[in-house]
C-alpha positions in Angstrom: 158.0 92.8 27.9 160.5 91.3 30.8 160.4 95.6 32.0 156.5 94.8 32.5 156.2 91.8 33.8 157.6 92.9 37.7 154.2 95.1 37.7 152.0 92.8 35.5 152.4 90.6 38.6 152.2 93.5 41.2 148.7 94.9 39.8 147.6 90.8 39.6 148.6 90.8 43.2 146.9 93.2 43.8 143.5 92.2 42.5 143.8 89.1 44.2 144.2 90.6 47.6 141.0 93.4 46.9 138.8 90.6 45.4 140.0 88.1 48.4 139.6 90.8 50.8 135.7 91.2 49.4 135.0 87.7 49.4 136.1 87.5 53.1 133.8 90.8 53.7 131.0 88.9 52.3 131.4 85.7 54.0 131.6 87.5 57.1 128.8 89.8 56.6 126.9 86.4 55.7 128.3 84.7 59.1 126.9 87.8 60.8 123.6 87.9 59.6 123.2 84.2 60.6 125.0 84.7 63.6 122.5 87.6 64.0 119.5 85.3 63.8 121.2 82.7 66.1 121.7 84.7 68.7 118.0 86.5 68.5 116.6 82.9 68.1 113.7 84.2 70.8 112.6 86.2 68.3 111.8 83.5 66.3 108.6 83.0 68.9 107.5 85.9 67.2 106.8 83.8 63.8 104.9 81.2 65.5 102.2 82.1 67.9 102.3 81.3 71.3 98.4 82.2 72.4 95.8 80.7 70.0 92.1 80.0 70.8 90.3 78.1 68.1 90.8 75.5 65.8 94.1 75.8 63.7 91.9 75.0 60.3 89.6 77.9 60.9 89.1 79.7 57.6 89.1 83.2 59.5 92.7 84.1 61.8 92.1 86.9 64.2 95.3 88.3 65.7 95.4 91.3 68.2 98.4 92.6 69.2 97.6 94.3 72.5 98.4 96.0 76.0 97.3 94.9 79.3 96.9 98.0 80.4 95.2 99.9 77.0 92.0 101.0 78.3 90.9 100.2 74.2 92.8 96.6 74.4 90.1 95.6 77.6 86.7 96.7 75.1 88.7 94.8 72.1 89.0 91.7 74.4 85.5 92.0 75.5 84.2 92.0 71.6 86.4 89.6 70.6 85.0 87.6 73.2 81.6 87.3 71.6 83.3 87.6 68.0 84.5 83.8 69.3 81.0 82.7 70.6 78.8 84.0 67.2 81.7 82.6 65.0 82.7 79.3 66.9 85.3 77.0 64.6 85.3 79.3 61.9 87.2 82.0 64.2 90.9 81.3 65.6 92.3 84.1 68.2 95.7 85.0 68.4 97.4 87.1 71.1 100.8 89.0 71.4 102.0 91.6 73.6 102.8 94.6 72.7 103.7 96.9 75.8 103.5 100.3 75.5 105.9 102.5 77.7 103.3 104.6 78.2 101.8 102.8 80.1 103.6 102.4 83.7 102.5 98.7 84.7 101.9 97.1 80.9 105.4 95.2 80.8 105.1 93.6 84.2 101.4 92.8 83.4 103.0 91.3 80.3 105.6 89.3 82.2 102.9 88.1 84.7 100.4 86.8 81.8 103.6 84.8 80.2 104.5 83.5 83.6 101.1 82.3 83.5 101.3 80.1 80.3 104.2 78.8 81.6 102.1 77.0 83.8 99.2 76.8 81.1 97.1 79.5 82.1 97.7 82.2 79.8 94.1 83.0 79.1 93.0 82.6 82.5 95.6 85.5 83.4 94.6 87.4 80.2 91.0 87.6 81.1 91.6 88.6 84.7 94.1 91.6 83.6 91.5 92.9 81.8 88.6 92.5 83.9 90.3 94.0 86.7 92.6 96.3 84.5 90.8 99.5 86.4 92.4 98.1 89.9 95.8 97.4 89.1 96.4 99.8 86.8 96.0 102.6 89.1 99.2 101.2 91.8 101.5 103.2 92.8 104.4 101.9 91.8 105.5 98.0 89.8 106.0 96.1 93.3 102.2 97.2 93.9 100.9 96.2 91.0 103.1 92.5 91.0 101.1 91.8 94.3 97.7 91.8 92.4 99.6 89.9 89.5 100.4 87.4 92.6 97.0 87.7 94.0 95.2 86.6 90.3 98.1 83.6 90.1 96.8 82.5 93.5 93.2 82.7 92.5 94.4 80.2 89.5 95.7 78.0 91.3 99.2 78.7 90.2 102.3 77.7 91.6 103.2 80.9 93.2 106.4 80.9 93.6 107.0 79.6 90.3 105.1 82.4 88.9 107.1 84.6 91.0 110.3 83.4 89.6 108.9 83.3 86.2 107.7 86.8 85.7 111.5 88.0 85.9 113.1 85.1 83.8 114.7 86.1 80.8 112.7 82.9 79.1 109.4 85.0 79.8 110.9 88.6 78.7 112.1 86.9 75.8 108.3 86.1 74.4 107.7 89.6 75.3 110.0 91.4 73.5 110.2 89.0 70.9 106.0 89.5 70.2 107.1 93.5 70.3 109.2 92.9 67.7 107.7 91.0 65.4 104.6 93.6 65.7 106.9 96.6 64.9 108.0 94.5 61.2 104.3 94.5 60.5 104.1 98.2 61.3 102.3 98.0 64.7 102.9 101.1 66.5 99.5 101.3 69.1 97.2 98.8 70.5 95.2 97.4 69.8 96.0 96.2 66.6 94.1 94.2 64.7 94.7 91.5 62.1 92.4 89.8 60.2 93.8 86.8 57.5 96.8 89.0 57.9 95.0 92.2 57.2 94.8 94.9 59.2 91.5 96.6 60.6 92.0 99.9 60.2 88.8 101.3 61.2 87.1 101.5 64.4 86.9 98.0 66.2 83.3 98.3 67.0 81.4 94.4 67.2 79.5 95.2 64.0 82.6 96.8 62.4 84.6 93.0 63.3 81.0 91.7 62.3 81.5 93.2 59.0 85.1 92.5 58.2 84.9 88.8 59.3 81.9 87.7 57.0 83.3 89.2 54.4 86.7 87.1 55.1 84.6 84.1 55.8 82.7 84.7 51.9 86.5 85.1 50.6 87.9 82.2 52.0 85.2 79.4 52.5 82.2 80.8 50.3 80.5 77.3 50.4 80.9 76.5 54.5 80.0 80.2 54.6 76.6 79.8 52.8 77.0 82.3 50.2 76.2 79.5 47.7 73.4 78.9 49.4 72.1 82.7 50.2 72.6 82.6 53.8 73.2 85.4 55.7 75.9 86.6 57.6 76.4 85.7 61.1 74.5 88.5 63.2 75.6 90.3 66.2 73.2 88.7 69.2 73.5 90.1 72.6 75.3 87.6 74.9 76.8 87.5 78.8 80.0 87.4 79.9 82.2 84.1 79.1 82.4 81.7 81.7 
């Protein structure tokens, strides 16, 4: 038995160093993947919404993932606009971007409607990209298009050379990218994309198509508020003006 013992203890030896070895692996793959989320910890933006209209109770959740400069993303704003005026409290908006490279001027248009929140007109910026979307889109080149970006901040009222400084901070880029990447875990790969109570539309986005899929999240979620209980009807698509 003394012959063995010399490699009894070699081979123990030996599995302590391969299993101490893979508990260090671990621990360090471990450290790594919370270092990971550390790091990215703009990302966590992504998680929680920066751009909600509505109340936060609201038993229906739109959220649109969308591009400045998507011809499709300015007639989705425009029906969503009206979706918030025939719905009122029971509808809650929520925007990310979601920049498609594409699309020459949609990042910087991005940048400038995050700039823009920074100084609590998000929305303001957002509804002026879109309603001017065929202008601004069609410069030549980015420096172009920044002077209309600097031209809408103006007409806010913005501090522009805040806004200026903004658009090209690495907070602002950060709510960017960090929007574009929580859209590509949920699969988003165009805009607009549409969510409603987390599901997404996949059908056309016309206002009686949204119509459709909202009353019948409303019946899901709140039948009572809704009025099924009561045999109400569904809210009805009534022609309106622009919002104010």
């Amino acid at each position: 038995m003394k012959r063995y013992l010399p490699f009894v203890i070699m081979a123990a030896v030996a599995v302590l160093t391969v299993g101490a070895g893979a508990m260090l692996y671990r621990a360090k793959q471990r450290t790594n993947a919370v270092g990971s989320v550390t790091a990215a910890s703009p990302g966590r933006l992504g998680a929680e919404p920066l751009h909600v209209r509505g109340q936060r109770g609201a038993p229906v959740t739109l959220e649109e993932f969308g591009d400045f400069q998507c011809p499709s993303c300015a007639t989705a704003a425009e029906a969503i606009s009206k979706l918030e005026q025939d719905y009122g409290p029971r509808l809650r908006v929520v925007w990310r971007n979601f920049p498609l490279a594409m699309h020459a001027h949609a990042l910087e248009a991005a940048l400038a409607a995050e700039a823009a929140g920074l100084q609590g007109r998000f929305w303001e910026m957002h509804d002026l990209l879109y309603k001017n979307q065929a202008v601004w889109s069609k410069a030549s080149d980015p420096a172009t298009a920044g002077q209309f970006f600097t031209a809408y901040a103006r007409s806010l009222g913005l501090d522009v050379e805040r806004f200026a400084k903004d658009s090209t901070s690495d907070e602002v880029k950060a709510r960017v990218v960090s929007d574009g990447k929580h859209g590509a875990s949920r699969g988003v790969k165009n805009t607009p994309t549409l969510f409603i109570n987390d599901r997404e539309v996949r059908a056309s986005f016309s206002p009686e198509r949204l119509h459709e899929v909202i009353d019948a999240a409303l019946a899901e979620t709140t039948p009572k508020a809704f009025g099924a209980d009561r045999g109400l009807p569904p809210a009805k698509i009534q022609p309106r003006g622009e919002r104010k």
